[in-house]
matplotlib code that plots the C-alpha trace (Angstrom):
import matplotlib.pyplot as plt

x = [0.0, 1.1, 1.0, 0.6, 2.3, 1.2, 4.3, 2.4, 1.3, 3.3, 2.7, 4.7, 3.6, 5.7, 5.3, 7.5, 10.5, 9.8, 6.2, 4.4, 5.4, 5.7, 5.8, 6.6, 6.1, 8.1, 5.8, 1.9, 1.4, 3.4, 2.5, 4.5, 4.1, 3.9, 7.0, 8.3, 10.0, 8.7, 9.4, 6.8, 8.8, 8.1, 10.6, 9.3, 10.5, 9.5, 10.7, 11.8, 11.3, 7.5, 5.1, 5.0, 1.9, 1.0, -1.8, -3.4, -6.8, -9.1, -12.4, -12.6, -11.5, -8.5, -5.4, -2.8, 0.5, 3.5, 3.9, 7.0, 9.4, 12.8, 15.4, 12.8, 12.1, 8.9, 5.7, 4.9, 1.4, 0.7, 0.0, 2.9, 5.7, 8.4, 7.4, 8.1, 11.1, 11.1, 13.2, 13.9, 12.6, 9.2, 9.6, 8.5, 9.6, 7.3, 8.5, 6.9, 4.3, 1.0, -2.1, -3.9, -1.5, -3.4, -4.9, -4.4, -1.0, -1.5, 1.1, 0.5, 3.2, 2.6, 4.7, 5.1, 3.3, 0.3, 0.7, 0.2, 0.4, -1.2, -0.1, -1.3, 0.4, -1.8, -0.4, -1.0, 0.3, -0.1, 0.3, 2.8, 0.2, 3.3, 0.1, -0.1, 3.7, 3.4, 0.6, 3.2, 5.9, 3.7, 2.3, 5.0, 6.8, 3.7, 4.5, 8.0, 7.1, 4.2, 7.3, 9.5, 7.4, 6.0, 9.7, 10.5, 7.3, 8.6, 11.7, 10.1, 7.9, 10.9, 12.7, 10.1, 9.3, 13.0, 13.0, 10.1, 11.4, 14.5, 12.3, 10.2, 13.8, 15.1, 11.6, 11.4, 15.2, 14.5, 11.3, 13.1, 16.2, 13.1, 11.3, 15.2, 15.9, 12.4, 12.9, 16.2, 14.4, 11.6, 14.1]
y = [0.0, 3.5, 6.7, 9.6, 12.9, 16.3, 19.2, 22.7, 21.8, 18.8, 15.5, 12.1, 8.6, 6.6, 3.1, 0.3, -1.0, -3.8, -2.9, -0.5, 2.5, 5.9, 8.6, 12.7, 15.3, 18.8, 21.1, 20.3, 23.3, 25.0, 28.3, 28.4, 29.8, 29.3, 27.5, 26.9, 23.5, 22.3, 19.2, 17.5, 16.4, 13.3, 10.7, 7.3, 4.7, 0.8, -2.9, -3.3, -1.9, -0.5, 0.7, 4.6, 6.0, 9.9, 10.6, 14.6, 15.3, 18.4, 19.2, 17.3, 14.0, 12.1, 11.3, 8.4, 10.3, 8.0, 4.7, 2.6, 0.8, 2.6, 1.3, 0.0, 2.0, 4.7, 4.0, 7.7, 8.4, 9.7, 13.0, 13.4, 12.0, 13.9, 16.4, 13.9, 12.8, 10.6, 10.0, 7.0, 8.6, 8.7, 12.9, 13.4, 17.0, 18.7, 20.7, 23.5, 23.8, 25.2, 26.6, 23.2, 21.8, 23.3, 20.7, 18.4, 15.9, 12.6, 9.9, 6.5, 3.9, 0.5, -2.1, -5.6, -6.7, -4.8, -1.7, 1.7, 5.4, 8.5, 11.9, 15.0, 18.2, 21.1, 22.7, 26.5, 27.7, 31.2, 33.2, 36.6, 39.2, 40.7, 42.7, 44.6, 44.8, 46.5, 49.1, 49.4, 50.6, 52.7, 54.4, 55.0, 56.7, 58.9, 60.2, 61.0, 62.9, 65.0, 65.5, 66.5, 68.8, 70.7, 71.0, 72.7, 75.2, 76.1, 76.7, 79.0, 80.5, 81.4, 82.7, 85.0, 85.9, 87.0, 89.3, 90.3, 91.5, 93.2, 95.1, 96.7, 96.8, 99.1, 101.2, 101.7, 103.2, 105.1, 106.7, 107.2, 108.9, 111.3, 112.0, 113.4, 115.2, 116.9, 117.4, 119.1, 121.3, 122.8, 124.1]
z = [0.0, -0.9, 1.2, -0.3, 0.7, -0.6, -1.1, -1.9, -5.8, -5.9, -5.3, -4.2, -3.5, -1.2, -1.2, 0.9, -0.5, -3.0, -3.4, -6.0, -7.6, -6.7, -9.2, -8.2, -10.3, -9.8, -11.5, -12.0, -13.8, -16.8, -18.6, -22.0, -25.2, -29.1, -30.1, -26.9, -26.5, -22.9, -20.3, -18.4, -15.6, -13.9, -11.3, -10.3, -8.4, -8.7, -8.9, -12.1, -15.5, -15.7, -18.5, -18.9, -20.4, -21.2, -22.7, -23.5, -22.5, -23.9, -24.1, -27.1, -25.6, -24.8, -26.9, -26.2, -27.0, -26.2, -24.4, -23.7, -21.2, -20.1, -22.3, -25.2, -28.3, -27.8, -29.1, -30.2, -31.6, -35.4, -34.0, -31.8, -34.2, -34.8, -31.9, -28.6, -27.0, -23.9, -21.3, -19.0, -15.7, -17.7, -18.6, -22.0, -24.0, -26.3, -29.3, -30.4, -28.9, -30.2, -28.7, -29.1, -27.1, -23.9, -21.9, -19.2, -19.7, -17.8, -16.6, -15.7, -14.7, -14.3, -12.8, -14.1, -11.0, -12.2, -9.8, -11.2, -10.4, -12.0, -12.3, -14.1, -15.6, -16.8, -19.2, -20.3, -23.7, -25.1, -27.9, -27.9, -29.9, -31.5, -32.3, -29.6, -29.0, -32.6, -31.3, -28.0, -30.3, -32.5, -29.4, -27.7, -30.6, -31.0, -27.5, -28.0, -31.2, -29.4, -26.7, -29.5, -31.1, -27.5, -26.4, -30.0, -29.4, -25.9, -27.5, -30.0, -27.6, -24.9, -28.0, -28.7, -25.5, -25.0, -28.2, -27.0, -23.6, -25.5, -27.4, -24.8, -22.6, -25.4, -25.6, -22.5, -22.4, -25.5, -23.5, -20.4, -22.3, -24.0, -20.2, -19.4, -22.6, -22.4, -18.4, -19.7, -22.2, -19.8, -17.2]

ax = plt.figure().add_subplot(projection="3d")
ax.plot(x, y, z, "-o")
ax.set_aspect("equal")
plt.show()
């Protein structure tokens, strides 16, 4: 009999030496996106060489993706060929993943004894919206042209506000000199 412990998200089965299997799993959950090549991590332990199963399930139904015995050639579905690699400790790694690839990842091992474990990974993909990274750009170059431009008219505007100021400086010494030379011509 197996005792199950729960870490946080992740899960271990603990069986007695010589006696089922146990199977851990590091990380129940992966986000990834388009393209990304991704591992579903797995480590089990049993009595000698067992059967690893994953299969994908969706919405639409379930879908046998690879099955084999550490140390044997894979037997990798039609719609996984080419796009599955598997390892010994019963990981598998995706390549290039796609938005249909979303969906629940499950694991079963199964000892020659006929004991077996299950374990799911939920897995997340998404899709950059270079998009909006576009409309980002776009926007933000729109902002440091309206800067652009409103620093150029306060550079006008202080301009003209200084000839401005010279101007009525000069008047204004040119009607002061007049007050003096017409103070000078009444006495």
């Amino acid at each position: 009999m197996c005792v199950f412990v729960f870490d946080g998200a992740q899960r271990l089965a603990l069986c007695p030496a010589g006696r089922g299997v146990s199977l851990y799993i590091p990380q129940p959950s992966i986000n990834a996106t388009v393209r990304e090549d991704i591992l579903l991590s797995v480590e089990y332990s049993c009595v000698g060489v067992p059967t690893i199963e994953w299969k994908y399930t969706t919405n639409w139904g379930e879908q046998k993706i690879v099955e084999w015995k550490p140390g044997t050639q894979a037997n990798v579905s039609q719609s996984h060929r080419d796009r599955v690699c598997t390892f010994d400790n019963g990981s598998i790694q995706l390549f290039s993943v796609g938005l249909s690839d979303s969906g629940y990842y499950s694991i079963k091992v199964t000892e020659h004894l006929g004991s077996s474990q299950f374990g799911t990974i939920i897995l997340h993909v998404s899709e950059i919206l270079y998009e909006d990274l576009h409309f980002v750009a776009v926007f933000l170059a729109f902002l440091a042209t309206v800067a652009a431009v409103l620093i150029s008219l306060m550079w006008v505007c202080n301009k003209c506000a200084y000839k401005f100021q010279r101007k009525r400086r000069h008047k204004l010494k040119e009607s002061k000199s007049e007050e003096i030379e017409l103070q000078d011509v009444e006495c």
